[in-house]
N, C-alpha and C positions, 0 to 999 in steps of 0.2 A: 577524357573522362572514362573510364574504367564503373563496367557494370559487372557486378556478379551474380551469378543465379544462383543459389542454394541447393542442392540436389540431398534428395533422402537417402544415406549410408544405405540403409537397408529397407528397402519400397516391398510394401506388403502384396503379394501379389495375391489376388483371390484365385479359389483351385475351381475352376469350370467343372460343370455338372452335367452339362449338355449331353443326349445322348448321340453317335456314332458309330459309324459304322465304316471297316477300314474295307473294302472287298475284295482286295489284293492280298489281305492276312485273312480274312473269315471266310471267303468266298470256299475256299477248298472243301471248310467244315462243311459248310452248306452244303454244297456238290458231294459229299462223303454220304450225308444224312439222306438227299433225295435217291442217289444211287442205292443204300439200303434199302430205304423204304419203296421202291421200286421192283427190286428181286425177292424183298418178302411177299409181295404181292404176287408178279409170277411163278413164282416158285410154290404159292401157298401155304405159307408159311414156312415152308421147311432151310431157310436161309439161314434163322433164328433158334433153328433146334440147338439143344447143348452140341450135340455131337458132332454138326457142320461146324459150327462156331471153335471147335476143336480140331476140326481139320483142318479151316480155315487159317490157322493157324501157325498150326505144325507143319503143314507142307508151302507154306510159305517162310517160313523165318528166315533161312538163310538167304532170300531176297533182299528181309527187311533188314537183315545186318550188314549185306552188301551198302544198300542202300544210306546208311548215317553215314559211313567211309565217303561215299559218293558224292553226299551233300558238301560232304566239306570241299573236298575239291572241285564242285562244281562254284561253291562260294569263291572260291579262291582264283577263277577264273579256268579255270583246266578241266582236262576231262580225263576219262580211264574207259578203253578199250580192253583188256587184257584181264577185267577182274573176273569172268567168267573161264577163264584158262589159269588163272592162278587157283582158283577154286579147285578146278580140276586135278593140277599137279600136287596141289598141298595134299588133295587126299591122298591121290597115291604115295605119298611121301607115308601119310601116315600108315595106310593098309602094311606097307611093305616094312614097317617097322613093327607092327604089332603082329601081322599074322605072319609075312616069310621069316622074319628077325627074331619072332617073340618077346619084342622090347615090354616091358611093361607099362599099360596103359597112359599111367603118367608123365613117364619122359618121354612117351612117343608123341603125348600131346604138346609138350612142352618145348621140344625138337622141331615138330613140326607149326607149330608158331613163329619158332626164329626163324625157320626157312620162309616162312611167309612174309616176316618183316623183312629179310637180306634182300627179297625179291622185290619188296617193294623200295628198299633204300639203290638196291641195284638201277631201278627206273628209274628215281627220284633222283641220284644222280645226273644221267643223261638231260635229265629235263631242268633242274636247278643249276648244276653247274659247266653245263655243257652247253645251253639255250637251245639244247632240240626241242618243237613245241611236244605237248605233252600227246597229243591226237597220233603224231607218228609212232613215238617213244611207246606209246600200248598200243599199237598196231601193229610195232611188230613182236611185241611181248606177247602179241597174243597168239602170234603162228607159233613165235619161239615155244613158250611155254607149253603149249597144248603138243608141240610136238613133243618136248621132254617127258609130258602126261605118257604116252603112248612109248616111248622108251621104257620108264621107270617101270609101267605096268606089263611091258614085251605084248599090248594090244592086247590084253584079257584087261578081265575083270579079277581083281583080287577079292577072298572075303573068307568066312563071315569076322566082323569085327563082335571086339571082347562085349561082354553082357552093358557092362558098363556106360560104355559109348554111346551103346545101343538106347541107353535109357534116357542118356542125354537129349537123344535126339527124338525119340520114340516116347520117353517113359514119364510119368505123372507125379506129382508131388502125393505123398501118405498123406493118409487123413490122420490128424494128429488130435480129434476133439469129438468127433464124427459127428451127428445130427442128434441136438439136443432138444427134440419137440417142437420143432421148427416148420413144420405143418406141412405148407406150401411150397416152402421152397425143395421137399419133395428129395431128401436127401442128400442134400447140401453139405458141403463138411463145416463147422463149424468156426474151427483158425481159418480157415480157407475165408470167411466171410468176416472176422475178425483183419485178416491182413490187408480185406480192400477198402473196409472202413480206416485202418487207417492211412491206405493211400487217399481217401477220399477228404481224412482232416488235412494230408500236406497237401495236396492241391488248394485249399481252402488257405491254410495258413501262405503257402507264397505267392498266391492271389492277392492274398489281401496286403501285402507287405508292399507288391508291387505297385498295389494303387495309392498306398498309402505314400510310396516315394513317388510318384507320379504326380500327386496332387502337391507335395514338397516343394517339385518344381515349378509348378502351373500350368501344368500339360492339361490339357482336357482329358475327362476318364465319363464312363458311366454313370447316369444316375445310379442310385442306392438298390432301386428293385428291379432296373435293369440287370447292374452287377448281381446280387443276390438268385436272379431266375440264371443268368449263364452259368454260374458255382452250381445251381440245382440240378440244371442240365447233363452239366461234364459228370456228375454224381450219381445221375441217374444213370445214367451210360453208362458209365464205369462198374458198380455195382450189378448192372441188369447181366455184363458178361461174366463178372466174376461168379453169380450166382450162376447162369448156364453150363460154365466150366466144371462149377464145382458138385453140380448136380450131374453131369456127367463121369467123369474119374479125376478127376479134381484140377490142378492147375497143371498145364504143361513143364517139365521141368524147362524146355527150350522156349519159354516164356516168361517164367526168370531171369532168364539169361539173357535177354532182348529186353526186359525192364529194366534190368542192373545196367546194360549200357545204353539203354535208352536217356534214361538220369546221368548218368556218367558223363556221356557226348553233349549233353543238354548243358550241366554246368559248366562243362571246359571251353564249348563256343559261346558264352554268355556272359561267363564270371571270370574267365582269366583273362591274363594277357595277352596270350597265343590265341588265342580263340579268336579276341576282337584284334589282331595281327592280321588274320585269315581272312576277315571281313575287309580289312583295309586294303591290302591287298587284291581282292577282289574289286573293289570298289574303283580305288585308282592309283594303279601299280606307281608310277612317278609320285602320286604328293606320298603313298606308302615309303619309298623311297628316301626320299626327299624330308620325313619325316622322323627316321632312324630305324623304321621295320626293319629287320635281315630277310629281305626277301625271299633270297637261294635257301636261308634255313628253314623258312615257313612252307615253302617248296615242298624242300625234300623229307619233312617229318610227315607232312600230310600226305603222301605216297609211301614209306614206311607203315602209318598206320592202316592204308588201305588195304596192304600185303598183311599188314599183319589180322583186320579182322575178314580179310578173303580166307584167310588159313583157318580162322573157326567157322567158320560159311562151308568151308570145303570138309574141317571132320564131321558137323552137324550131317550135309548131304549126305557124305558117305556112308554114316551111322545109321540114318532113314535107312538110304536102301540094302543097306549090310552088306555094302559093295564099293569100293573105287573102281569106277569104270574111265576108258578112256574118251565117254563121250560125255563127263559127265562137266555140267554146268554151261552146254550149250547155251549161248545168248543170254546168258544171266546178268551181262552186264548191262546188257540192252534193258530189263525188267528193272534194274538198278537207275540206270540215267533217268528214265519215264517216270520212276519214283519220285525222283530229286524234281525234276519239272512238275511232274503236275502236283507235287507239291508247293508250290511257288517259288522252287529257285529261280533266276535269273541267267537269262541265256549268258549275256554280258560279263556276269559273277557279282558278288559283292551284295546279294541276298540270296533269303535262305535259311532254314531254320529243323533242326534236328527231328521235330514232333511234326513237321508240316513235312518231311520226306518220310517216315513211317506212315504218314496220313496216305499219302500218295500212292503206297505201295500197297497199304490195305484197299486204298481203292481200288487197285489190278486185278489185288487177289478177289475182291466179290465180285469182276467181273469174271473174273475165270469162273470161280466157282457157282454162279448165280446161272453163269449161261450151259455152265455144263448137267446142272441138276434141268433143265427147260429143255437139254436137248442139244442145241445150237452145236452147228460143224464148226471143226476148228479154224478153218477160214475165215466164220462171219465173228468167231470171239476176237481174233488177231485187228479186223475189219474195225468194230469197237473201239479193241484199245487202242489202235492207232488213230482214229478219232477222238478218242478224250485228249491222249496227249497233244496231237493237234492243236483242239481248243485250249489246252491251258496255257500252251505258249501263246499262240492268239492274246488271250486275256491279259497276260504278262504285259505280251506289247503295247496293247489298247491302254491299259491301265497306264502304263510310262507316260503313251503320246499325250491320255488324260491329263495326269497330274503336270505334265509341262506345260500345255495349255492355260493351265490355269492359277500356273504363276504369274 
């Protein structure tokens, strides 16, 4: 006798309400907020001034763009030793075309770009199709390179670079509206506070998209005025800097630049195919394999594109200090990898997240900057950061050995 059960085509699944909290994904936020709110305090306020929150900045960016390069091939399992010497050489690549050569600005830039991708296709080579792991492969990129640094410049310093560059790395966005009666916010520019409102609806719009596909599936998501107070938050935040900025000399132009590829790197590790390639890969190189990834090419693009955003990390520097020097971008890779982790990459690979290694780097940069407005020797700031990063990998762990526990 033959029994049949009936099963429903399509079982309604109800969307969970509950609220959660993931602390391997939020945890970093958290740790970002109480570190602020820490050095406003010793500091006196002065952490929050427009004008810190503008330095804060600018003399960090070229970390935080090393830093997205970083994440990915931290995802992907690998690492990069050598991105602090390709910083290096790319600028003098560029100095030497714009001030001994007189190239014009823009193909100097654009010159020394491709030389920053051949450098990095150059590695990515050795390490995709050659199987040198990637730790040797930028270890010795990184004597190689810094040497060629110190060649190209004959051990000086090259400068001053063209106005231009200059403002790139240096220079503020126009006030295009200026302060229309705006009381408080104390000469504020106007588009300037216009353009963060509307960052503030696209985060709200792909917020909410998200939950709404979330709930699609039956994932568990936020209550309604949980979700609503997070959206307030990120808004407040958001808005309370752009208003400092803009009350100072408006928006960094090298702050543009870092949110143009901040969104950039965000959608291509999230929304394409190559992105979630990177993740798999990371995750578990054989079922990636096994599953039709091109491994060797996910490899070698992702060291490409490292080379190639070291090469604008390296004209930014350069433009700061209106110098290609041959010492420049000591240990930057190191500030780079510390980003990736303490923003929750994974030692292992295969997590990781674009906004969570900018997170990570900002947090560096207000320890530098927190402990040097207090005073603090350069020993005890290094002391610090080598203690946060510490703990985050700690946490990384703990959180794995967690979540296996308790399956």
């Amino acid at each position: 006798m033959t029994t049949v059960v009936e099963v429903d085509a399509d079982p309604v699944v109800a969307a969970p309400t509950r609220f959660s909290v993931n602390l391997r994904q939020s945890g970093i936020y958290i740790a970002f907020a109480a570190i602020v709110v820490l050095f406003e305090v010793l500091t006196s306020g002065s952490l929050l001034e427009p004008q810190n929150i503008s330095n804060i900045v600018v003399q960090n960016s070229y970390i935080l763009i090393l830093a997205i390069g970083m994440i990915l091939i931290i995802i992907a399992g690998h690492i990069d030793l050598s991105a602090g010497s390709v910083v290096a050489v790319t600028g003098a690549i560029s100095a030497v075309l714009m001030v001994d050569m007189d190239v014009a600005w823009p193909v100097a830039v654009l010159v020394t770009l491709l030389a920053g991708a051949l450098i990095g296709a150059w590695q990515g080579f050795w390490i995709a199709y050659f199987g040198i792991p990637a730790f040797i492969v930028t270890l010795a990129g990184m004597l190689v390179f810094r040497a060629l640094t110190m060649t190209v410049l004959g051990n000086q310093g090259i400068g001053p670079f063209p106005d231009d560059v200059r403002t790139l790395a240096n220079g503020f966005t126009p006030g295009f509206l200026n302060n229309v009666g705006l009381g408080v916010l104390g000469g504020a520019d106007l588009f300037t506070l216009l353009v963060g409102l509307a960052a503030v609806a696209g985060i709200v719009v792909v917020q909410w998209r998200a939950r709404r596909g979330r709930i699609g599936y039956g994932q568990a998501v936020d209550s309604m005025p949980i979700f609503v107070a997070k959206i307030a938050g990120a808004a407040l935040v958001l808005m309370f800097i752009i208003v400092q900025l803009a009350r100072f000399k408006n928006l960094p132009w090298v702050l543009v630049l870092l949110a143009a590829l901040v969104l950039a790197y965000t959608l291509i590790s999230q929304r394409t195919v190559f992105g979630r390639h990177i993740y798999a890969v990371g995750g578990n190189l054989q079922a990636a394999s096994l599953s039709g990834v091109k491994v060797k090419s996910v490899t070698f693009w992702i060291f490409v594109n490292m080379g190639l955003l070291a090469s604008i990390a390296g004209i930014i520097f350069a433009g700061r200090l209106n110098q290609a020097g041959p010492t420049a971008g000591n240990a930057f890779e190191l500030d780079a990898i510390a980003a990736a982790f303490i923003g929750g990459a994974a030692v292992q690979g295969g997590v990781g997240k674009v906004v969570g290694a900018i997170t990570g780097g900002l947090i560096m940069a207000v320890i530098n900057n927190g402990m040097s407005l207090i005073g603090s020797p350069s020993e005890r700031v290094m002391l610090v950061k080598g203690l946060v990063l510490l703990a985050a990998v700690a946490f990384d762990v703990w959180a794995k050995r967690r979540a296996g526990r308790s399956r």
